[in-house]
C-alpha positions in Angstrom: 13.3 24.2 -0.5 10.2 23.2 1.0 9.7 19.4 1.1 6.3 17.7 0.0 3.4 16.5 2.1 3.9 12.5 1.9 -0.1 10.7 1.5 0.5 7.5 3.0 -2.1 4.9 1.8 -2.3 1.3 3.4 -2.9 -2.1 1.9 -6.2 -4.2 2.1 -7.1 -5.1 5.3 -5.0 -2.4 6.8 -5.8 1.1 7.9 -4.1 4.4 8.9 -3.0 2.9 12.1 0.0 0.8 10.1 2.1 4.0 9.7 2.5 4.4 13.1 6.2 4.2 13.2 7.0 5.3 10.1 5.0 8.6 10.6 7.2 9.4 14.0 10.2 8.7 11.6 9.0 11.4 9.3 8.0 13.6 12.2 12.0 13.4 13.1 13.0 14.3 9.4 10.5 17.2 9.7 8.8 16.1 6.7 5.1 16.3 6.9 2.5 13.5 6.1 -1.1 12.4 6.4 -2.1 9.0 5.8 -6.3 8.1 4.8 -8.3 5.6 5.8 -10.1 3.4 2.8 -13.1 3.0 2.5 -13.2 -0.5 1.2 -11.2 -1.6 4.6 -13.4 -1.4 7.0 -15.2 -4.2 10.4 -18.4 -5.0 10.5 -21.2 -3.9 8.0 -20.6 -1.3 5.5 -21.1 -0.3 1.6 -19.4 -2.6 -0.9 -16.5 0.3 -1.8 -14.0 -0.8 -4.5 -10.9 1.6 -6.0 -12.5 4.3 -7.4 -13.9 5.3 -3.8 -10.7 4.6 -2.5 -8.8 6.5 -5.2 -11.6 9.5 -4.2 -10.6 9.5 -0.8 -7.1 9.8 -1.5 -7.1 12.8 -3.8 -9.6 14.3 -1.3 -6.6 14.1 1.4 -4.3 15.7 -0.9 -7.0 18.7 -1.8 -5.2 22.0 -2.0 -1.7 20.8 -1.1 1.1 22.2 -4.0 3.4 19.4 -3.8 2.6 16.0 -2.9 4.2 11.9 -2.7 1.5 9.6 -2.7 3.1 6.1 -1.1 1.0 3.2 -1.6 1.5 -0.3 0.0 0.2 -3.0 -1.3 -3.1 -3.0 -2.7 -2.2 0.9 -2.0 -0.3 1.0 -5.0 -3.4 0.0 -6.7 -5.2 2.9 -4.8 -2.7 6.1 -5.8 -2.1 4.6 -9.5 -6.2 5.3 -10.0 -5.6 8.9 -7.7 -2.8 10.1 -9.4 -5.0 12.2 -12.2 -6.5 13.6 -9.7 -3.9 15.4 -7.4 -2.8 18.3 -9.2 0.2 18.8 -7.0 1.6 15.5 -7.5 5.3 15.3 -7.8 6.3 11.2 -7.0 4.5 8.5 -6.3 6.3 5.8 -4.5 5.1 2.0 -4.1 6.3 -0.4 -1.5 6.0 -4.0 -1.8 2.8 -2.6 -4.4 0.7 -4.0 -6.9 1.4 -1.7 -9.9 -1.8 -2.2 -12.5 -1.9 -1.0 -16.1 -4.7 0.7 -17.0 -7.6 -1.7 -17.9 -6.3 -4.1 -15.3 -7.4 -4.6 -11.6 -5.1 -5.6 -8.5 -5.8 -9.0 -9.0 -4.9 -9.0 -12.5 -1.8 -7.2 -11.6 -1.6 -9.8 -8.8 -1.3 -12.9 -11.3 1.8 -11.0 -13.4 3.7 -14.1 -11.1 1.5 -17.2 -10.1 3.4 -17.4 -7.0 1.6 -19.3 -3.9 2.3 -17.3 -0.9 1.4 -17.6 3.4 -0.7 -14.7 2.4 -3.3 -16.5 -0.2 -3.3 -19.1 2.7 -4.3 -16.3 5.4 -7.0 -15.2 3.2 -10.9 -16.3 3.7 -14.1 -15.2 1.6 -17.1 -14.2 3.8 -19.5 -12.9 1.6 -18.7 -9.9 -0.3 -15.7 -9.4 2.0 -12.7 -11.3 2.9 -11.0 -12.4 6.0 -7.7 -13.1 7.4 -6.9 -16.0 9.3 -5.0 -13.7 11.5 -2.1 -16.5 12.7 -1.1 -16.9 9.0 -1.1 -13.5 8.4 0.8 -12.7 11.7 3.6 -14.0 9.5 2.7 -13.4 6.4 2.5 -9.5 6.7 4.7 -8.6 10.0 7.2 -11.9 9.9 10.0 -9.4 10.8 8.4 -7.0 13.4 8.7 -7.3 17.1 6.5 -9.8 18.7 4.3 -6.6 20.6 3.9 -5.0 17.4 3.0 -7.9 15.9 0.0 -8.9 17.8 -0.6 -5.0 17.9 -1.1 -4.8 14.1 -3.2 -8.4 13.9 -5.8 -7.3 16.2 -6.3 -4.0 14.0 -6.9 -6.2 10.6 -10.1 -5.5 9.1 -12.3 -7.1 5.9 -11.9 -5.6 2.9 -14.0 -5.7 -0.2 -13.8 -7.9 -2.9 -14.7 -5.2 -5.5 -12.1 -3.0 -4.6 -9.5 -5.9 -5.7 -11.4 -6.6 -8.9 -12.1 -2.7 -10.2 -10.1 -2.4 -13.1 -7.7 0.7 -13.2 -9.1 3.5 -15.2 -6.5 6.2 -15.3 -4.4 7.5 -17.6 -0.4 7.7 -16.4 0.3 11.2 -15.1 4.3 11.2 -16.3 5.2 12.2 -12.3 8.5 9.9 -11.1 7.8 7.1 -9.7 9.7 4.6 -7.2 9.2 1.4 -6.9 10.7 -0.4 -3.4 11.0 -4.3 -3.2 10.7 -6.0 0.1 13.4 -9.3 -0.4 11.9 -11.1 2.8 8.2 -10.7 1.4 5.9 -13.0 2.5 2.7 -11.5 1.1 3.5 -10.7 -2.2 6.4 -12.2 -4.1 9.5 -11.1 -4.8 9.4 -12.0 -8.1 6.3 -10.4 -8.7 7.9 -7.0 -7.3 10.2 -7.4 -9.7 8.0 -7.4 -12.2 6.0 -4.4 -10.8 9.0 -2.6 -10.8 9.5 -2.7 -14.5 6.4 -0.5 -14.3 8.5 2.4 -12.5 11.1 4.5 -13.6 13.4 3.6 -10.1 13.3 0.8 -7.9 15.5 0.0 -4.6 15.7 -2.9 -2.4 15.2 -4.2 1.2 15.8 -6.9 3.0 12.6 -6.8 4.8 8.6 -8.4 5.6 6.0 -7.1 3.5 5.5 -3.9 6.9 9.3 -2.4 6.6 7.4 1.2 8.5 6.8 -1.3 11.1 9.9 -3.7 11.1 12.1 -0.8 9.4 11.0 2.5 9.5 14.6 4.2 9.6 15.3 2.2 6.3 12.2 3.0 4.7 12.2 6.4 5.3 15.5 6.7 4.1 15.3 4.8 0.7 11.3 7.0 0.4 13.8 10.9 1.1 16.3 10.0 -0.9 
C-alpha cells in the first residue's frame, strides 16, 4: 500500500529549514514529504499575512496529491486546522507540541486554554506589526535539548512573524480525518499542561520526553510515533 505524502508545516518564527533532520528520517523510511514556507514568517519587510494566507499556502502544497498528513508544529497546528477543508486528499492530520483552536478561536485564544508563563513569552518582543525573539531565551526555549551546532544553526534562521496571523480566528469547519495529537514533556515553549489540553481536541495523543524541536533533538522518535 502506497504511503501518504507528509506536508510538514513549521511554527511562527520558523521556516521550512526546521525539518531538516526529520525530512532525511523520512527519506530513510521512504516516505515522501514536502514542507511550505508561511507566509506570515518572514525577515525584513513584507505584507501583514495572518492564517488564512498561511492555510492557502498549505492546501496549495498539497494540490493534486490523493493522500495526504498535514503535521503542524506549533502555531502550525493552527495553520493545517484552517487547511484541512481544503485538501481533498487528506487522510491525518498530526500536531506536535501544537496549538489546537476551535473554530471561532485564534492561536492566541487557544494559547490561553492554560495561563502558563513560559521562557518562550520571555523570548518574545513586539516590533511593530511583527514580533521578535530575543534569540538567547529562545535558544532554550525552543531547542533546549538539541546539540549545541544545531542550536545556534536553527537561532540564526529565526524570523518575525506577524501578529495577525496569531490573532485570525479559525474559520473551518472539522473535516472528521484522524487526528494525533504528540506532547513534548520537556516543553519549554508551550506548556505541557496546555498540550494536554490540546490533546483532548484529538482523537489520539502520545508522548515524548523532548524540547518543543523533537525533528531536531529527536527525529528517530518522532518519526516513529508520526508512522505508527
Amino acid at each position: 500500500m502506497k504511503t501518504p505524502t507528509f506536508i510538514l508545516v513549521h511554527g511562527a518564527w520558523s521556516g521550512s529549514w526546521c525539518w531538516r533532520e526529520l525530512e532525511q528520517t523520512l527519506e530513510e523510511f521512504h516516505v515522501e514529504s514536502r514542507s511550505v514556507n508561511l507566509p506570515s514568517a518572514r525577515l525584513g519587510t513584507q505584507v501583514t499575512t495572518d492564517l488564512a494566507s498561511d492555510a492557502q499556502k498549505v492546501a496549495e502544497a498539497a494540490k493534486g496529491l490523493d493522500d495526504v498528513v498535514l503535521v503542524g508544529h506549533s502555531y502550525g497546528g493552527a495553520v493545517i486546522s484552517e487547511a484541512a477543508p481544503f485538501v481533498p486528499g487528506l487522510h491525518q492530520l498530526i500536531y506536535i507540541a501544537a496549538l489546537v483552536p476551535n473554530k471561532g478561536e485564534s492561536a492566541t485564544d487557544a494559547g490561553r486554554a492554560v495561563r502558563v508563563r513560559t521562557e518562550l513569552d520571555d523570548a518574545i518582543e513586539v516590533d511593530g506589526d511583527y514580533l521578535r525573539l530575543n534569540k538567547v531565551r529562545a535558544r532554550s526555549a525552543l531547542f533546549g535539548q538539541c546539540e549545541d551546532s544545531i542550536q545556534e544553526w536553527a537561532v540564526q534562521r529565526l524570523t518575525t512573524q506577524t501578529i495577525a496571523s496569531f490573532r485570525t480566528l479559525r474559520t473551518s469547519e472539522s473535516t472528521g480525518a484522524a487526528s494525533l495529537y504528540i506532547k513534548c514533556r520537556s516543553d519549554r515553549a508551550i506548556d505541557p499542561g496546555l498540550q494536554n489540553v490540546m490533546a483532548t481536541r484529538c482523537d489520539e495523543h502520545v508522548e515524548l520526553e523532548s524540547d518543543h524541536s523533537p525533528f531536531l533533538s529527536h527525529p528517530l522518535e518522532i518519526a516513529h510515533a508520526m508512522l505508527d
